[in-house]
KEZA-289410 format. One line per 4 residues: number of its first residue (from 1); their letters; for each residue y, z, x of C-alpha. Coordinates in pm, 1 decimal, padded with zeros to 6 digits. Last residue first. Layout:
NUM	a	Y,Z,X | ...
! end
This chain:
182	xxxx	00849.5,00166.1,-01667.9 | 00858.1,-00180.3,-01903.2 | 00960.7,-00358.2,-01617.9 | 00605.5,-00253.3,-01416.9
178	xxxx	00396.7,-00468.7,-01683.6 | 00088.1,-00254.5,-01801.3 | -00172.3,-00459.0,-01864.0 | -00276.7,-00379.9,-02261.8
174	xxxx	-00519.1,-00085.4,-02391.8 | -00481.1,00053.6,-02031.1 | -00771.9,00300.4,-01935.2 | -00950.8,-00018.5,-01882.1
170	xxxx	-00715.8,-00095.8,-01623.5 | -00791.5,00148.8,-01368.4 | -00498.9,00253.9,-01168.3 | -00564.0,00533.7,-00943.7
166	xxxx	-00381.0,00769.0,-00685.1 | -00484.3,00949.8,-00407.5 | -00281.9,01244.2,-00239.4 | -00219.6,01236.9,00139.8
162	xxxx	-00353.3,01519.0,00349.8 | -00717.0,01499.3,00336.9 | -01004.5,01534.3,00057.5 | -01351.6,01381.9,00049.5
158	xxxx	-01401.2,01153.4,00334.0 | -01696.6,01416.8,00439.6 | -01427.6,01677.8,00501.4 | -01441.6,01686.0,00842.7
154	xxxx	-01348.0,01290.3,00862.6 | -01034.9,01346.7,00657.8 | -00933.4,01634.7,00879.9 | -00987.6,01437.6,01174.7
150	xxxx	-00862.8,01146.8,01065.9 | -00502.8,01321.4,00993.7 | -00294.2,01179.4,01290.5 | -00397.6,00823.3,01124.4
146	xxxx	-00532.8,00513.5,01335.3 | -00924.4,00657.1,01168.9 | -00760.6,00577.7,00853.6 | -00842.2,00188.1,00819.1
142	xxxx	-01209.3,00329.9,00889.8 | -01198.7,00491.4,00575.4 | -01182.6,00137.0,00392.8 | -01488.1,00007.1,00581.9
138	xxxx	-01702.9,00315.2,00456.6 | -01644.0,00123.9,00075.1 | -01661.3,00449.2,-00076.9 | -01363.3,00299.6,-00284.8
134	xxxx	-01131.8,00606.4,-00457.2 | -01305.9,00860.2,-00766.9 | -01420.3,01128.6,-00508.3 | -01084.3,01074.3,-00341.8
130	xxxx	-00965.4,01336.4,-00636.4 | -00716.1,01108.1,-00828.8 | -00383.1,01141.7,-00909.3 | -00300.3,00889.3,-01162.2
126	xxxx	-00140.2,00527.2,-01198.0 | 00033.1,00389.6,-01458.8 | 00322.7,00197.1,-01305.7 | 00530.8,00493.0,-01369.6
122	xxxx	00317.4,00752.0,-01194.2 | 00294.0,00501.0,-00920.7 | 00658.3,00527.2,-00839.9 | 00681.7,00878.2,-00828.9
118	xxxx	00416.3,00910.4,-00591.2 | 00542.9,00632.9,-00354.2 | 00894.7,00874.5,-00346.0 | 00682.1,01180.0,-00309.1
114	xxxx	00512.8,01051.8,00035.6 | 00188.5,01166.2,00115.3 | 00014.9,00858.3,00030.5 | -00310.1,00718.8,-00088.0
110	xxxx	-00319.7,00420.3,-00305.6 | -00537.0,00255.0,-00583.6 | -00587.7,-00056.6,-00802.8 | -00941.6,-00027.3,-01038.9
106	xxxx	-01015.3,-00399.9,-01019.9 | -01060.4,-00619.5,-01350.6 | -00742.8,-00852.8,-01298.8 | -00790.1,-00917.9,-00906.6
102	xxxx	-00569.3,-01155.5,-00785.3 | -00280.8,-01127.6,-01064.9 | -00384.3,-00752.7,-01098.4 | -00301.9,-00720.7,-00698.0
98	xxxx	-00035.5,-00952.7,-00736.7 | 00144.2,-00740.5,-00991.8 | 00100.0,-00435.8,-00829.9 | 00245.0,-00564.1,-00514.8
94	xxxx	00557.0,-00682.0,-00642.5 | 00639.0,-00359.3,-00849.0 | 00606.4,-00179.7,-00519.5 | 00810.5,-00424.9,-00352.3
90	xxxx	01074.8,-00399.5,-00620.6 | 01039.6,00006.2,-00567.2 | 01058.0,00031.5,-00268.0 | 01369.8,-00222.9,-00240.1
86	xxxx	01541.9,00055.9,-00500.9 | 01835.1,00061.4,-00288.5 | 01755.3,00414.5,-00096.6 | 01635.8,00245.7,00205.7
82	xxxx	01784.4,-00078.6,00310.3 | 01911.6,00021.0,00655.7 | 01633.7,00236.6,00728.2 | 01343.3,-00117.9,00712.5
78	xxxx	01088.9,-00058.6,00362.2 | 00762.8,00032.9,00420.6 | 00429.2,-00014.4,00143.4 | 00181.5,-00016.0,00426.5
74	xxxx	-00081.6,-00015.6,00148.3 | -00226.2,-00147.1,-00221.2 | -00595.2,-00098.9,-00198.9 | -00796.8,-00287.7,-00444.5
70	xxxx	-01137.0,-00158.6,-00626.9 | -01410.6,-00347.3,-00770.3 | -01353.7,-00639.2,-00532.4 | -01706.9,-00616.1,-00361.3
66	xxxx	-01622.4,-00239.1,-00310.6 | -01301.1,-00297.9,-00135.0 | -00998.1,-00493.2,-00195.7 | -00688.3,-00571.9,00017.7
62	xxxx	-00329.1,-00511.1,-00072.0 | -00014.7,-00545.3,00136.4 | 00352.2,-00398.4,00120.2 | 00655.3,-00473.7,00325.6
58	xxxx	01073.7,-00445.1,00335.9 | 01383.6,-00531.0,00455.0 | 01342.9,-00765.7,00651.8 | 01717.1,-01007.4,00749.3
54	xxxx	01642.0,-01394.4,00661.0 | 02002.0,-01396.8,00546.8 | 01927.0,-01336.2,00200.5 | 01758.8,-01015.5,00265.7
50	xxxx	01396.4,-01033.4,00280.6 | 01108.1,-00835.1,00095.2 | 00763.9,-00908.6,00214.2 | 00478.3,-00890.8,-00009.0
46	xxxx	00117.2,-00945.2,00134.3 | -00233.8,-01063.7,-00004.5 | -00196.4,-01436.5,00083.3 | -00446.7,-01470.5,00313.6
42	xxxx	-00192.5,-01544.9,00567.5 | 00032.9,-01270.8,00511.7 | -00267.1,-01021.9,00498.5 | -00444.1,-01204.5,00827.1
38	xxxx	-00074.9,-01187.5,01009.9 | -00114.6,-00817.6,00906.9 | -00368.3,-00766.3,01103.9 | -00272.1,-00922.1,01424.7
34	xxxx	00039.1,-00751.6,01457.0 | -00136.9,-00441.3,01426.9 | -00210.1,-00125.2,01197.6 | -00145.3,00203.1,01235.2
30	xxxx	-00244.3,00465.8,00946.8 | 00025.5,00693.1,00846.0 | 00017.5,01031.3,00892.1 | 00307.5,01234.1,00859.2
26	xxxx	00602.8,01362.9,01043.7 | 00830.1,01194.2,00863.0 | 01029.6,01072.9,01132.0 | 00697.4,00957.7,01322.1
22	xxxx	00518.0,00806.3,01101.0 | 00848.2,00609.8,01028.8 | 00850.6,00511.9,01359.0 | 00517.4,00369.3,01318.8
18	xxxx	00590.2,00188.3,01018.5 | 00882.1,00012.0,01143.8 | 00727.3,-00090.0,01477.2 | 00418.5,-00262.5,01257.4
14	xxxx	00672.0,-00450.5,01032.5 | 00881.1,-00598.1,01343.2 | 00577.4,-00670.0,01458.3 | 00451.4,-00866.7,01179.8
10	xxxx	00830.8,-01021.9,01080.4 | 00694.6,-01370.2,01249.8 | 00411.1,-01377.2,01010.0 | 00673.7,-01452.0,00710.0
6	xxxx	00654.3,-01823.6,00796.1 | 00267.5,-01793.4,00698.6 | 00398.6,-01636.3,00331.0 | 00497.3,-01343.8,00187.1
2	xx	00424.0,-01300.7,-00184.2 | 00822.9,-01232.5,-00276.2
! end
């Protein structure tokens, strides 16, 4: 569901999830705070996923860049106990259809390392990307500078890094492409 104020208490709970998945993984994964995701929730730009007894299970935000010509969908983490249900991939779905409900004309992107998140983009329509083609909104980049990887990113003139970019531009869709017909 679009999380909602109620959903702020989960924020840290979030934040502690995606860090020790950084870990586990090995990877880098951008840190965010309490404090910023509480704006997401609250702005209305946020999916939470919930079991039925109030348990999380899951996350995913979006935020645009490039005076809403492009919109990020991130933090996409689902809790250990729930992984491997598909909960990815109904949060996923979630996400990409408020980010074209919010934004209709916006190219919708994501950068990730992980092959699961790659999968499921290549079956909502998106396509690997050089970054070249991403935001060059500089305030985007800066969400990576909490990353182990910044300094590669950063060397490389915000070019290339680690994770692999993805793209969803909707012109290259002759209809909106609805994530249940994947």
């Amino acid at each position: 569901m679009v999380a909602q104020k109620c959903h702020e208490k989960y924020a840290q709970e979030i934040c502690d999830e995606i860090y020790r998945s950084s870990l586990e993984r090995k990877t880098g994964i951008a840190k965010r705070t309490p404090e910023y995701l509480c704006e997401k929730i609250s702005a209305g730009k946020a999916v939470i996923a919930l079991t039925d007894e109030g348990e999380f299970a899951g996350f995913s935000y979006i935020e645009s860049w490039g005076g809403k010509s492009f919109v990020a969908n991130s933090g996409l983490i689902v809790a250990h106990k729930f992984r491997g249900m598909g909960v990815a991939k109904m949060i996923k779905k979630e996400t990409f259809i408020l980010s074209r409900r919010l934004f209709p004309d916006a190219k919708i992107f994501s950068i990730t390392t992980g092959a699961a998140v790659m999968k499921m983009n290549y079956e909502f329509g998106f396509r690997p990307v050089p970054y070249t083609e991403l935001t060059d909104d500089p305030e985007f980049w800066k969400g990576c500078q909490g990353c182990r990887h910044f300094d590669i990113l950063e060397s490389h003139d915000y070019k290339m890094c680690i994770c692999t970019g993805l793209l969803y531009d909707p012109r290259e869709h002759l209809e909106i492409h609805h994530p249940d017909e994947a």
